[in-house]
PQR file with spaces between the fields and no chain letter, atoms N, CA, C, O and H, PARSE charges and radii, in Angstrom:
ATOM       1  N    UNK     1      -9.896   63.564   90.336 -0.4000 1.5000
ATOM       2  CA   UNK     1      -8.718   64.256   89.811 -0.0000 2.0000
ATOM       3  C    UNK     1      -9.186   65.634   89.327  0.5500 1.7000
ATOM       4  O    UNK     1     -10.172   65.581   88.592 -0.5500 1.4000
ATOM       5  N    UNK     2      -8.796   66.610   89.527 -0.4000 1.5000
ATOM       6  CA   UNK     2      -8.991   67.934   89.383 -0.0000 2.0000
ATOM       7  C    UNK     2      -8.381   68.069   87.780  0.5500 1.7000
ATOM       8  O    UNK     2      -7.345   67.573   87.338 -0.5500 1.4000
ATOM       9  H    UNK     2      -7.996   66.654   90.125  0.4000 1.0000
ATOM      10  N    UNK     3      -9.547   69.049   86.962 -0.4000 1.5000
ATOM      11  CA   UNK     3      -9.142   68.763   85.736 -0.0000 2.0000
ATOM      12  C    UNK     3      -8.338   69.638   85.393  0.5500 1.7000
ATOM      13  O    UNK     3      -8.247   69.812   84.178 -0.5500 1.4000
ATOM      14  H    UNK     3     -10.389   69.453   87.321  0.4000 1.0000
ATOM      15  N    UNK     4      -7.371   70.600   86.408 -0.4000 1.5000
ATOM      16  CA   UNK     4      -5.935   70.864   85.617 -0.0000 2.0000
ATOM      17  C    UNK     4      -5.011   69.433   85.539  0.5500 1.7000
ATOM      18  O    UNK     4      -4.381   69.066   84.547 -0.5500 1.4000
ATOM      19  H    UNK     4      -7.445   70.458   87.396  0.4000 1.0000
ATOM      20  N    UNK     5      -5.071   68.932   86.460 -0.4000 1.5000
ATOM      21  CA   UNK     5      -4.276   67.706   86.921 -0.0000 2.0000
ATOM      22  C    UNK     5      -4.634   66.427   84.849  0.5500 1.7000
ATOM      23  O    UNK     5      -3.919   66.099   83.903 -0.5500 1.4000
ATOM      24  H    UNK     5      -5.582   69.230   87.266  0.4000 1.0000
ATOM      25  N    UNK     6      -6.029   66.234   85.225 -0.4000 1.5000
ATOM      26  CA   UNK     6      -6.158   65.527   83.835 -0.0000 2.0000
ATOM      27  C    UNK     6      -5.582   65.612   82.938  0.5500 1.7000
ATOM      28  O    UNK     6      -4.893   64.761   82.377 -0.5500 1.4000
ATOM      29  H    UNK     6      -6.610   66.500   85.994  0.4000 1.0000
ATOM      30  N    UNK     7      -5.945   67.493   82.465 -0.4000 1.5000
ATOM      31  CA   UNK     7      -5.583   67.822   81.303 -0.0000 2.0000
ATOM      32  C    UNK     7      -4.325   67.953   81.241  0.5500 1.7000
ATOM      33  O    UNK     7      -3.836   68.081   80.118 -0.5500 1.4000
ATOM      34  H    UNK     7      -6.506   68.184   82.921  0.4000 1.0000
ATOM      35  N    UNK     8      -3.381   67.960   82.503 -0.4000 1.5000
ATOM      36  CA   UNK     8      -2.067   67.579   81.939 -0.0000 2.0000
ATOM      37  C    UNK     8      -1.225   66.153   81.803  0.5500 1.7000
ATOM      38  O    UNK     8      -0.127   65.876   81.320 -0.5500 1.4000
ATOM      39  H    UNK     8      -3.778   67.856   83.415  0.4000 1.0000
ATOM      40  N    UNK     9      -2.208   65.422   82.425 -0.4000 1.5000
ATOM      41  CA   UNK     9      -2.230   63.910   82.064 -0.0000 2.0000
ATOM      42  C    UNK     9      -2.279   63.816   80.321  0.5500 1.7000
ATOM      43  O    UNK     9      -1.401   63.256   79.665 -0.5500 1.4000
ATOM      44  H    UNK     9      -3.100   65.647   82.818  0.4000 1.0000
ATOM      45  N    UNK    10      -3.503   64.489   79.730 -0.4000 1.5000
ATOM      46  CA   UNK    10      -3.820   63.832   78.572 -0.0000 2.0000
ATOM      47  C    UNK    10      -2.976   64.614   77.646  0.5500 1.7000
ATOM      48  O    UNK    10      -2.642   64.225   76.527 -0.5500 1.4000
ATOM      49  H    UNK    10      -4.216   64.944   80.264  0.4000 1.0000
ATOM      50  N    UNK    11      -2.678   65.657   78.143 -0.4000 1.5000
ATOM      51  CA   UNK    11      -0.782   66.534   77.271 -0.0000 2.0000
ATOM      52  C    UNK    11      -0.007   65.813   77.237  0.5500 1.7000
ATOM      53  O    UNK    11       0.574   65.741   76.153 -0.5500 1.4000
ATOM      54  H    UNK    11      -2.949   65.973   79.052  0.4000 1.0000
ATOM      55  N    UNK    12       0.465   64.870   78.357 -0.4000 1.5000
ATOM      56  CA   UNK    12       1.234   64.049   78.271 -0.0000 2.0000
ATOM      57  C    UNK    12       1.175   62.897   77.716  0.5500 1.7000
ATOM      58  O    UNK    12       2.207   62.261   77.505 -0.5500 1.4000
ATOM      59  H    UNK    12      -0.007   64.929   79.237  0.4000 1.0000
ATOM      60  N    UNK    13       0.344   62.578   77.488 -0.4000 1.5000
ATOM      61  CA   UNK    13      -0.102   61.087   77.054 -0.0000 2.0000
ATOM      62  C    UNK    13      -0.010   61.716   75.721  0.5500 1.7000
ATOM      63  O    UNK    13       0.952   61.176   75.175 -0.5500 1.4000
ATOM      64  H    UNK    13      -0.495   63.095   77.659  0.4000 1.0000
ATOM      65  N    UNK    14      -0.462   62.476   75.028 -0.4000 1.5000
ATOM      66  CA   UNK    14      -0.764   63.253   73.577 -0.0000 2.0000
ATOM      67  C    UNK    14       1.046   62.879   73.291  0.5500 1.7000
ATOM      68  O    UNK    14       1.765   61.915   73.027 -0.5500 1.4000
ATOM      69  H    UNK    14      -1.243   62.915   75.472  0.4000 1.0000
ATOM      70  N    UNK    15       1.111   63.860   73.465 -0.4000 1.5000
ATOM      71  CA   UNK    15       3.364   64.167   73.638 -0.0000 2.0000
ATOM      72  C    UNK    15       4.007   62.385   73.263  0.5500 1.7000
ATOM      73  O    UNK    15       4.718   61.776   72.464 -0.5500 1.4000
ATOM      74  H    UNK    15       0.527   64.642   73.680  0.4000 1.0000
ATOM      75  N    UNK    16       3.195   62.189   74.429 -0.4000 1.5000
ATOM      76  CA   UNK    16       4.387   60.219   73.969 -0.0000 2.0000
ATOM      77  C    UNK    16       3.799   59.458   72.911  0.5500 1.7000
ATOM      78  O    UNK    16       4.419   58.534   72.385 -0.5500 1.4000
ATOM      79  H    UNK    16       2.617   62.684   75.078  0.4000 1.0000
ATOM      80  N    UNK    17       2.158   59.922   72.419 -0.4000 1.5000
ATOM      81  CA   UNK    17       1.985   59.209   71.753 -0.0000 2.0000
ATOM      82  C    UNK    17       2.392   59.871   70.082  0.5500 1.7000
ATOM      83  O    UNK    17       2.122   59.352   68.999 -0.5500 1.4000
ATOM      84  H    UNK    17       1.654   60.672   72.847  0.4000 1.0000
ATOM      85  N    UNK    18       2.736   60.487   70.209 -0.4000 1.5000
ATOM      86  CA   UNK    18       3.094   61.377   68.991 -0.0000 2.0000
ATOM      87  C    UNK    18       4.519   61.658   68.801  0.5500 1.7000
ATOM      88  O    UNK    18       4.928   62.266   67.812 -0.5500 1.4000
ATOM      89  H    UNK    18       2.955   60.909   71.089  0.4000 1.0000
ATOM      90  N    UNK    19       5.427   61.141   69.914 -0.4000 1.5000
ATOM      91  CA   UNK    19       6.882   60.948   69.807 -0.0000 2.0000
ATOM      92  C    UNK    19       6.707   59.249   69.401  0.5500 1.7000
ATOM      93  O    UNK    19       7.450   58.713   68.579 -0.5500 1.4000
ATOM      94  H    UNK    19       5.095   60.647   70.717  0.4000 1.0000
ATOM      95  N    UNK    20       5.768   58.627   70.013 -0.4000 1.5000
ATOM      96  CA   UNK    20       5.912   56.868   69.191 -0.0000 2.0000
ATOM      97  C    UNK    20       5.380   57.139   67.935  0.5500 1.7000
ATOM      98  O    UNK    20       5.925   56.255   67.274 -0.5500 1.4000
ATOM      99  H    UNK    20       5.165   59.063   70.680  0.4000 1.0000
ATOM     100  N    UNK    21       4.644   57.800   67.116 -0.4000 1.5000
ATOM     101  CA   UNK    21       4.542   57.998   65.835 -0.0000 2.0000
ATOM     102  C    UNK    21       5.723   58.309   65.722  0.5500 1.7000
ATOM     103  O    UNK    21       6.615   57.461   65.686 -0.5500 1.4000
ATOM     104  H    UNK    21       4.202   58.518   67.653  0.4000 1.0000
ATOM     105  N    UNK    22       5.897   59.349   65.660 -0.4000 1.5000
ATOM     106  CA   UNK    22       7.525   59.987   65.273 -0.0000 2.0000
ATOM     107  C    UNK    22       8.751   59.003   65.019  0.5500 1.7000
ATOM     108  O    UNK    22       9.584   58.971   64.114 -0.5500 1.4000
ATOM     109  H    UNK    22       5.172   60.038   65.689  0.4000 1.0000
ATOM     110  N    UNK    23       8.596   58.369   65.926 -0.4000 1.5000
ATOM     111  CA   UNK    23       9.877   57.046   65.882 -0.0000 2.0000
ATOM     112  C    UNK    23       9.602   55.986   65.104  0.5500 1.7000
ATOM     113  O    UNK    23      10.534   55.467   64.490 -0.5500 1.4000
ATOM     114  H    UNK    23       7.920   58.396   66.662  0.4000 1.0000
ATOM     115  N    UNK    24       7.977   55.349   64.956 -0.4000 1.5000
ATOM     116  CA   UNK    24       7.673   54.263   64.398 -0.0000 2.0000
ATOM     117  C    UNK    24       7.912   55.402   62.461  0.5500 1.7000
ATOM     118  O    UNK    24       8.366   54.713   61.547 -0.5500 1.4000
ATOM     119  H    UNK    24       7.220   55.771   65.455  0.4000 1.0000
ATOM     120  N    UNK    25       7.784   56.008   62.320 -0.4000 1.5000
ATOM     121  CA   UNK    25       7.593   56.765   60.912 -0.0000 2.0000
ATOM     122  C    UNK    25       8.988   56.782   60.457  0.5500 1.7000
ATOM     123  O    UNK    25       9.387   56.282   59.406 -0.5500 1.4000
ATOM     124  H    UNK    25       7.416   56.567   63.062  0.4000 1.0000
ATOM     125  N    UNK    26       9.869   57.546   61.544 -0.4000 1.5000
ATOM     126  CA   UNK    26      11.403   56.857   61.303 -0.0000 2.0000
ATOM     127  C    UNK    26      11.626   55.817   61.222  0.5500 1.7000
ATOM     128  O    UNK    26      11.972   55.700   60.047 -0.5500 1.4000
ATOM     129  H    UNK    26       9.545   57.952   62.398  0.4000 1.0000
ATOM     130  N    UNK    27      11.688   54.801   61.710 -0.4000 1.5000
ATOM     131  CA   UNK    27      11.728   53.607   61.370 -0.0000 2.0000
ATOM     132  C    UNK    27      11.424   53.029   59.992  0.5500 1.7000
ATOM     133  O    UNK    27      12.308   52.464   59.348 -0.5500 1.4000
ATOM     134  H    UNK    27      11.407   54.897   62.665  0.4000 1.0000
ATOM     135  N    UNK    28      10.379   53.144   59.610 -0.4000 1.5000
ATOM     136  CA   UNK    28       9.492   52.967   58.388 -0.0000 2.0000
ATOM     137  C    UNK    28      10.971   53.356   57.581  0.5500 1.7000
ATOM     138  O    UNK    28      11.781   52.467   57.319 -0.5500 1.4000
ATOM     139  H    UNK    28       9.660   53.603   60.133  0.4000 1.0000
ATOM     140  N    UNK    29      11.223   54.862   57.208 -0.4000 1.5000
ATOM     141  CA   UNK    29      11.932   55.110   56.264 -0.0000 2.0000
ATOM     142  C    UNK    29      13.033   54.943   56.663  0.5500 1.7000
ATOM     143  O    UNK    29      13.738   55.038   55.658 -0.5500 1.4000
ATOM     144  H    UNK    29      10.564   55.584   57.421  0.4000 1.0000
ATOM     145  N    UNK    30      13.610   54.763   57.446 -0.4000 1.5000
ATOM     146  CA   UNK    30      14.880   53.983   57.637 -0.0000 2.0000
ATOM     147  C    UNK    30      15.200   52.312   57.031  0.5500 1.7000
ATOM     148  O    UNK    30      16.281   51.881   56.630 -0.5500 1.4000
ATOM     149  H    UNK    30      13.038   54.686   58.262  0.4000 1.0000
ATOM     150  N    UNK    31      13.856   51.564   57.123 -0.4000 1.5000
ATOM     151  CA   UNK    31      14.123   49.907   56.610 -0.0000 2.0000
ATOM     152  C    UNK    31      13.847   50.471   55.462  0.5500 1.7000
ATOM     153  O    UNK    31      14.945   50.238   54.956 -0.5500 1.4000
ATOM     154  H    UNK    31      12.978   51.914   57.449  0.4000 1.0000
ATOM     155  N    UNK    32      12.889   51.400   54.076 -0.4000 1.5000
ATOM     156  CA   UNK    32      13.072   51.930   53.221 -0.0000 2.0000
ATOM     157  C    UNK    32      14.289   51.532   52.807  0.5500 1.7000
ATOM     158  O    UNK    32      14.669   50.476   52.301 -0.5500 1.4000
ATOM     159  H    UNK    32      11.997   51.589   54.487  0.4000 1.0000
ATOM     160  N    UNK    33      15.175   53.120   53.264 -0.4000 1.5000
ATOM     161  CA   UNK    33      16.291   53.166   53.001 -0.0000 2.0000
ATOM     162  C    UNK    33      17.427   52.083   52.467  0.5500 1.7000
ATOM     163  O    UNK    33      18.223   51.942   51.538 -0.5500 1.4000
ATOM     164  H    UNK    33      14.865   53.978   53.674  0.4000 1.0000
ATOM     165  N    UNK    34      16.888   51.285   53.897 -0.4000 1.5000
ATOM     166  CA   UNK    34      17.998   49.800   53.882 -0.0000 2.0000
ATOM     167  C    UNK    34      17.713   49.039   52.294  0.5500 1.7000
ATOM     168  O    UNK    34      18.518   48.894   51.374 -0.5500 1.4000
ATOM     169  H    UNK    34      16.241   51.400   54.651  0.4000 1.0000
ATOM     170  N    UNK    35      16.327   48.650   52.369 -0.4000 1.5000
ATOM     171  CA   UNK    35      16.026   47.653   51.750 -0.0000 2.0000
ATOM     172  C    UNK    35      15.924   48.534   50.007  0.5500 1.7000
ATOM     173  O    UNK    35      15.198   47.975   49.185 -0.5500 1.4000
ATOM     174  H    UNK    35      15.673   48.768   53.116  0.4000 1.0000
ATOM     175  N    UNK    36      16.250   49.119   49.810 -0.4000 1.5000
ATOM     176  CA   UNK    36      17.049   50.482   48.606 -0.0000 2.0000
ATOM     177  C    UNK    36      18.302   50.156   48.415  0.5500 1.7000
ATOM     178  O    UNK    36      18.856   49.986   47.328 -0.5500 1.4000
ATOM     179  H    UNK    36      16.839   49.573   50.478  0.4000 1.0000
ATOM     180  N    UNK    37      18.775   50.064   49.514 -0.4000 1.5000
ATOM     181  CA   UNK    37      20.326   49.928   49.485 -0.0000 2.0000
ATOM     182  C    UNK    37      20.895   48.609   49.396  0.5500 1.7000
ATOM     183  O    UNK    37      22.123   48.533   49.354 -0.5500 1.4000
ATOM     184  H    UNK    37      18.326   50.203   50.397  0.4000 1.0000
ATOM     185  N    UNK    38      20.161   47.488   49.359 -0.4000 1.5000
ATOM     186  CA   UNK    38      20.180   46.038   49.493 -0.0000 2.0000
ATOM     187  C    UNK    38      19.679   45.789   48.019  0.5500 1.7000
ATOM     188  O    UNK    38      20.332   45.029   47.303 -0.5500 1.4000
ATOM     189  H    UNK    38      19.163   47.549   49.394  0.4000 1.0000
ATOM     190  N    UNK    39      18.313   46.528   47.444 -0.4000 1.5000
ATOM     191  CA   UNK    39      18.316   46.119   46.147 -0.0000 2.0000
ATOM     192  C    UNK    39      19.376   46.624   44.940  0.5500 1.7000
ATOM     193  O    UNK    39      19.430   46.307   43.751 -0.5500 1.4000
ATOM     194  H    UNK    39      17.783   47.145   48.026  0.4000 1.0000
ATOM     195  N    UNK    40      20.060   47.394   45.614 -0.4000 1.5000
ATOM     196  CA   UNK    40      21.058   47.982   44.430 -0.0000 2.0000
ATOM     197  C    UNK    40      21.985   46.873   44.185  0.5500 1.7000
ATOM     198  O    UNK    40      22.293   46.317   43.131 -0.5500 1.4000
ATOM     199  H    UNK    40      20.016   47.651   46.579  0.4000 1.0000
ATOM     200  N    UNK    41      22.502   46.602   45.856 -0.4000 1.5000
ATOM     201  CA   UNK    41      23.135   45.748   46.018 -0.0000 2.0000
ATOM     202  C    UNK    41      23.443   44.633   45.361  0.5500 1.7000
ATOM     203  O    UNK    41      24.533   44.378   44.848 -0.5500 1.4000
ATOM     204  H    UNK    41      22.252   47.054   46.712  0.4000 1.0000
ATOM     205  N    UNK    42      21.955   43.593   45.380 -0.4000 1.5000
ATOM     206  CA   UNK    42      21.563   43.185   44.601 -0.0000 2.0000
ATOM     207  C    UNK    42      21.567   42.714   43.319  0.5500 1.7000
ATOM     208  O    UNK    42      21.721   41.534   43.004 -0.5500 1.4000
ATOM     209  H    UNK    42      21.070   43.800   45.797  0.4000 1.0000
ATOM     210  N    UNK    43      21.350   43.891   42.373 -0.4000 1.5000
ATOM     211  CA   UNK    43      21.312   44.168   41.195 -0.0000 2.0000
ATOM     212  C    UNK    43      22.235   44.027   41.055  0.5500 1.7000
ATOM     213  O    UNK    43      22.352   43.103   40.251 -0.5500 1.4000
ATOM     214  H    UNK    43      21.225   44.849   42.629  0.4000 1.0000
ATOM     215  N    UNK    44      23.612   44.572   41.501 -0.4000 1.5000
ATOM     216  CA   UNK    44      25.056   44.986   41.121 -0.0000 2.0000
ATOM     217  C    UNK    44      25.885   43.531   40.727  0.5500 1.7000
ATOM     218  O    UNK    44      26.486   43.268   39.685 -0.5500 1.4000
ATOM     219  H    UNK    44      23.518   45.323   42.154  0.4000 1.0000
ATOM     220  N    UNK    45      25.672   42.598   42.080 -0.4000 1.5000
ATOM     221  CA   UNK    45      25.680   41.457   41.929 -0.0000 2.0000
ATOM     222  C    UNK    45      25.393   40.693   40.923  0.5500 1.7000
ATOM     223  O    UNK    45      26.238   40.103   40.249 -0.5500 1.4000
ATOM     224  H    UNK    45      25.184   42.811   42.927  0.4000 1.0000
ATOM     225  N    UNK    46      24.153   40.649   40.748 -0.4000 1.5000
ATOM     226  CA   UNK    46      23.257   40.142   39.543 -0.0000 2.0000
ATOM     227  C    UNK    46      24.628   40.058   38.490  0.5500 1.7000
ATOM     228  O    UNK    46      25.334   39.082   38.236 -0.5500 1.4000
ATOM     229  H    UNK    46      23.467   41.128   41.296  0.4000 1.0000
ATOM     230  N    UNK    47      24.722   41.608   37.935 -0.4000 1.5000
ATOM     231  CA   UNK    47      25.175   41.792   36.489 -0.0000 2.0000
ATOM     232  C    UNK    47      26.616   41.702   37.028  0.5500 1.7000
ATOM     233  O    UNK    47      27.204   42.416   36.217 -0.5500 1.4000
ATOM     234  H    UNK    47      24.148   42.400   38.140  0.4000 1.0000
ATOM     235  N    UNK    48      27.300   41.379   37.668 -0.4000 1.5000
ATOM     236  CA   UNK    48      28.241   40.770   38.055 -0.0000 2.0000
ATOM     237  C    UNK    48      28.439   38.929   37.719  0.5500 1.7000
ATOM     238  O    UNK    48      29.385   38.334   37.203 -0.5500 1.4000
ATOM     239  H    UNK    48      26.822   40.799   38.327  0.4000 1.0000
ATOM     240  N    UNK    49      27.491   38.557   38.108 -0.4000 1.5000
ATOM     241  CA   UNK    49      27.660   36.957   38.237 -0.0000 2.0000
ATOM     242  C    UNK    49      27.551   36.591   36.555  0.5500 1.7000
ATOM     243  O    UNK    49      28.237   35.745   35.982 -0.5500 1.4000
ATOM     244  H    UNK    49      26.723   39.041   38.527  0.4000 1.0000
ATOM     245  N    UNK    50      26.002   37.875   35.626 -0.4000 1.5000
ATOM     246  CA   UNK    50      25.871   37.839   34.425 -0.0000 2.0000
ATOM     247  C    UNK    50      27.430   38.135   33.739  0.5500 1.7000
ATOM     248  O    UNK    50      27.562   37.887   32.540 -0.5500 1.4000
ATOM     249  H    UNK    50      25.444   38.563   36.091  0.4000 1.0000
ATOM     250  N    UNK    51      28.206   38.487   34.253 -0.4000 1.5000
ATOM     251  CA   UNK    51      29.277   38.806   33.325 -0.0000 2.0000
ATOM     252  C    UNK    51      30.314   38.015   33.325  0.5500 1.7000
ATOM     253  O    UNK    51      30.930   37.688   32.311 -0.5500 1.4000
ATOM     254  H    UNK    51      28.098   38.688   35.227  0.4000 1.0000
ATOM     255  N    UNK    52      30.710   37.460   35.111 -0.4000 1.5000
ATOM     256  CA   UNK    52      31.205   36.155   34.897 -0.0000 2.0000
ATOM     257  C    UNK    52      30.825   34.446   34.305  0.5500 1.7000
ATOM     258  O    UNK    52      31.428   33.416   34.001 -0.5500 1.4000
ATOM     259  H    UNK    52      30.209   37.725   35.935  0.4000 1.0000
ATOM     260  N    UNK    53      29.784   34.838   34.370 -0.4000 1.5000
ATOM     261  CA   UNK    53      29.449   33.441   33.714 -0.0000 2.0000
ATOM     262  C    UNK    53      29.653   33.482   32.000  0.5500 1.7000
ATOM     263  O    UNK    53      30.130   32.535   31.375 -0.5500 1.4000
ATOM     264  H    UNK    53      29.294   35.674   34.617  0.4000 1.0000
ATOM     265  N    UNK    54      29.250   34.615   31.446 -0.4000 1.5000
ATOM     266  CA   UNK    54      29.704   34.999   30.098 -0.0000 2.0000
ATOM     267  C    UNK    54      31.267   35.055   29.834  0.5500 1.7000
ATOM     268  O    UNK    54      31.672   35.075   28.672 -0.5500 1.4000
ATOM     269  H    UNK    54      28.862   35.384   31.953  0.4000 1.0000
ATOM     270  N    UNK    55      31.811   35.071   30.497 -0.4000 1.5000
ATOM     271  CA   UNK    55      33.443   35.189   30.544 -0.0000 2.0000
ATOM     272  C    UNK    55      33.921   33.973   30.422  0.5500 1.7000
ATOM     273  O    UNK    55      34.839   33.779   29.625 -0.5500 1.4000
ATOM     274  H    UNK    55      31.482   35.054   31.441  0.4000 1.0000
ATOM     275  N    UNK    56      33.201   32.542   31.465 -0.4000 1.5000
ATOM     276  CA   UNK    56      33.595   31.404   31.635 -0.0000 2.0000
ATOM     277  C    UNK    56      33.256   30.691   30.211  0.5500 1.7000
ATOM     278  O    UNK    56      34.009   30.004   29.519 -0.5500 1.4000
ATOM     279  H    UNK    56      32.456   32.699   32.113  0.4000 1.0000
ATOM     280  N    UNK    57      31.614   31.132   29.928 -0.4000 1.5000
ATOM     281  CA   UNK    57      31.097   30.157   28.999 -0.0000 2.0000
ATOM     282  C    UNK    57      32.490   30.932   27.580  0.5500 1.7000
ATOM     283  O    UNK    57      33.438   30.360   27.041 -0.5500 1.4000
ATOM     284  H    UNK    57      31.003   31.690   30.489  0.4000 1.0000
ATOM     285  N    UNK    58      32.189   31.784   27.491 -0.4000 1.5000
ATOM     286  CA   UNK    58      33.428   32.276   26.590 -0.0000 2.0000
ATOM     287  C    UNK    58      34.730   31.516   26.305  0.5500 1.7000
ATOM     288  O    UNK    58      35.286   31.085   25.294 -0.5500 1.4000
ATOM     289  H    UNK    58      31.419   32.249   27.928  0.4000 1.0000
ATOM     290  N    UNK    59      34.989   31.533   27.661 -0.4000 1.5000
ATOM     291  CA   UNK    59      36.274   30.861   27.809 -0.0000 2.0000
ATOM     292  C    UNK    59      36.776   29.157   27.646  0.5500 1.7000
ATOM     293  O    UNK    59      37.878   28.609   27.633 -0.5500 1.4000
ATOM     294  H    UNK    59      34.537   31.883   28.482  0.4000 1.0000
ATOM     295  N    UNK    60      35.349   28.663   27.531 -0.4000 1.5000
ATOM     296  CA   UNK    60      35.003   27.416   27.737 -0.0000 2.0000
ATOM     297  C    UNK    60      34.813   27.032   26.444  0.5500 1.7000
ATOM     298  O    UNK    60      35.276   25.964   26.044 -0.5500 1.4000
ATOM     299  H    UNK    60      34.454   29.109   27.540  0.4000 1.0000
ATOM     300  N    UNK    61      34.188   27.768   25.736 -0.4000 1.5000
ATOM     301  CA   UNK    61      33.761   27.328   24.216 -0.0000 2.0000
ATOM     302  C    UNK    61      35.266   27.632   22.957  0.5500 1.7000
ATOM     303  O    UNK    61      35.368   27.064   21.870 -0.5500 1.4000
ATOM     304  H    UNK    61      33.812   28.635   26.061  0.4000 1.0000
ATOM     305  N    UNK    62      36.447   28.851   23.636 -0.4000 1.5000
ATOM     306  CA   UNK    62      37.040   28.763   22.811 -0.0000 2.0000
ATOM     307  C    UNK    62      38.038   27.662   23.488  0.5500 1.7000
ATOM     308  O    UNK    62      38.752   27.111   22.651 -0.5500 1.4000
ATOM     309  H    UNK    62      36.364   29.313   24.520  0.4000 1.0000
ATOM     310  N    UNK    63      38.178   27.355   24.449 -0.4000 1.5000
ATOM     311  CA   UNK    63      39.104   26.027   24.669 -0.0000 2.0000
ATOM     312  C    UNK    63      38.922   24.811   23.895  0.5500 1.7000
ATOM     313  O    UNK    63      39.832   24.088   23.488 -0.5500 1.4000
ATOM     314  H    UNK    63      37.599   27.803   25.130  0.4000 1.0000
ATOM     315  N    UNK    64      37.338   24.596   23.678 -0.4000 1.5000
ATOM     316  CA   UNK    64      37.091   23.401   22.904 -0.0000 2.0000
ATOM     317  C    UNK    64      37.173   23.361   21.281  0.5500 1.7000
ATOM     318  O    UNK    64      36.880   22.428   20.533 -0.5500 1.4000
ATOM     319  H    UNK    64      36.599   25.183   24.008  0.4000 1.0000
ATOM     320  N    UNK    65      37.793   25.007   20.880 -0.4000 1.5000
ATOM     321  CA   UNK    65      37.683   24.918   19.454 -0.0000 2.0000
ATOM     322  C    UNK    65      38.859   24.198   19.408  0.5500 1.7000
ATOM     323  O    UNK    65      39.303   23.809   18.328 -0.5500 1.4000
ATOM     324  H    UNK    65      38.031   25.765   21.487  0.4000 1.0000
């Protein structure tokens, strides 16, 4: 193989392997993102269920007075 021919083999090979970084790095901060947006989620829930259950037990203890 004549080494203009190579060296534009290994440009190319360089190029895709540095567009699959590129994409795998996106990726990365993209499930980030998600899993950010799932713990808020989460949380929100949490002090949600904490507030209904305080509401019930509330509600429960003055029924029995």
């Amino acid at each position: 193989m004549p080494p203009e021919e190579e060296n534009e083999l290994l440009r190319s090979q360089l190029k895709e392997s540095e567009e699959q970084a590129r994409r795998a790095a996106q990726a990365g901060l993209d499930l980030l993102k998600q899993q950010d947006e799932l713990q808020e989620r989460l949380e929100e829930q949490r002090v949600e269920m904490t507030n209904a259950l305080e509401v019930f037990t509330c509600f429960k203890l003055c029924k029995n007075k």
